[in-house]
C-alpha positions, 0 to 999 in steps of 0.5 A, a space after each residue: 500500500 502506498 499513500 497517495 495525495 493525488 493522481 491527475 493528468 496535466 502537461 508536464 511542465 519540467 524536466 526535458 519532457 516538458 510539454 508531454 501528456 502526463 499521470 502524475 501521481 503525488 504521494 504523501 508525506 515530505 521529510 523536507 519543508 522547502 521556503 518554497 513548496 508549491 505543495 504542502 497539501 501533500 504533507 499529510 493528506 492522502 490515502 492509502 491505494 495498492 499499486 493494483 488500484 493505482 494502475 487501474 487509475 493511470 491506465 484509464 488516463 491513456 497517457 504515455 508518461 507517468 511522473 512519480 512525485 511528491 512530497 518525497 516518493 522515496 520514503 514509501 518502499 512500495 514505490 519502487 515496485 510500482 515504477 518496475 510495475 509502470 516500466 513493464 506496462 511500457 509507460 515513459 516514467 520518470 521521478 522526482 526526488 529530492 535526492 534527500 533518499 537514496 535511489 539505490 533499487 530505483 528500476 535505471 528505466 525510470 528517468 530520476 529528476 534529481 531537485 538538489 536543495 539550495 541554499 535559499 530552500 532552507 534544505 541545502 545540504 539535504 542532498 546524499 552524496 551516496 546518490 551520485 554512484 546511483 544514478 544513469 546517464 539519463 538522470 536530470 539535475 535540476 535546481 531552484 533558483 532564489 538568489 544569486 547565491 543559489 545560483 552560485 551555490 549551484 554552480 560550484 555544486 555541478 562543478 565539484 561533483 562534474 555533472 556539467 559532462 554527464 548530465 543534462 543541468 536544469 536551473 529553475 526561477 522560484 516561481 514569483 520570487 525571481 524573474 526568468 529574465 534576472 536567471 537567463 541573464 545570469 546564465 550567459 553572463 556566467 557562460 554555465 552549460 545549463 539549461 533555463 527551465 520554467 515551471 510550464 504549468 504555472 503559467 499555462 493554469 496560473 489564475 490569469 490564464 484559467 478559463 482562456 
């Protein structure tokens, strides 16, 4: 049995699938509290479903991708089976993590979407350096960025443990905290290798566009 917040279909609207037509299904629970967590709401409230009667909801959908995310995925055992479960099926699936817990186990057919912790989250140093063995080529490393601090903390992070050569790097604005424009500026000026990602979602469902 796992705990799930919600399962909802969307467009994706981070990682390098962004724009695809995604199941996303949000487990409960977070050992983190980020400054910035657009999802609190997942903190405690959920049910208990098996992985039978998550399958059952996703496949309904008809959709390609499946995204496991949170909260934290990771602190539920049974979430493992259900990504093998979901690969076999022969979903795109991919999940986010913190990095908080180890991915030691995680199915390497599922596309880790590891949200390292800055500084300005209030969870930096969360992050388990073990995970850097875990991980596959098709791993993404993204980062929220509230200041320049976080950004340079990011910098020196991709460089200390060379995920600039390996990985594809995502740098996302905190949404209504910086502008996009402030972080693209930023990463020219700074001539950095990673890759500007908005938060598509938020301004295909934000409250000026619902209804359009």
């Amino acid at each position: 049995m796992i705990k799930i917040n919600e399962i909802f279909y969307s467009i994706q609207g981070e990682s390098t699938r962004v724009g695809l037509p995604t199941v996303f299904v949000r487990t409960t629970a977070c050992h983190l509290r980020c400054t910035y967590c657009d999802s609190k709401y997942s903190y405690d409230e959920g049910q208990m479903q098996s992985i039978s009667e998550i399958l059952d909801q996703v496949r309904a959908f008809g959709a390609p991708a499946v995204c496991l995310t949170g909260g934290e995925p990771l602190l539920q055992k049974e979430c493992w089976e259900l990504m093998r479960q979901l690969c076999d099926e022969g979903y795109q699936v991919s999940l986010e993590t913190s990095g908080g817990k180890s991915c030691l186990g995680v199915d390497p057919r599922v596309k880790i979407i590891l949200d390292v912790k800055t500084p300005d989250s209030g969870a930096a140093d969360s992050f388990l350096l073990q995970n850097l063995d875990l991980v596959n080529e098709h791993t993404e490393w993204k980062f929220v960025i509230c200041s320049e601090r976080d950004l340079e903390w990011s910098e020196q992070f991709c460089r200390q443990h060379q995920i600039f050569e390996k990985y594809t790097v995502l740098y996302s604005p905190s949404f209504g905290v910086i502008e996009p424009r402030w972080l693209a500026e930023k990463i020219l000026q700074k001539k950095s290798v990673a890759r500007l990602q908005l938060q598509l979602h938020k301004y295909i469902w934000s409250p000026e566009t619902r209804g359009v």
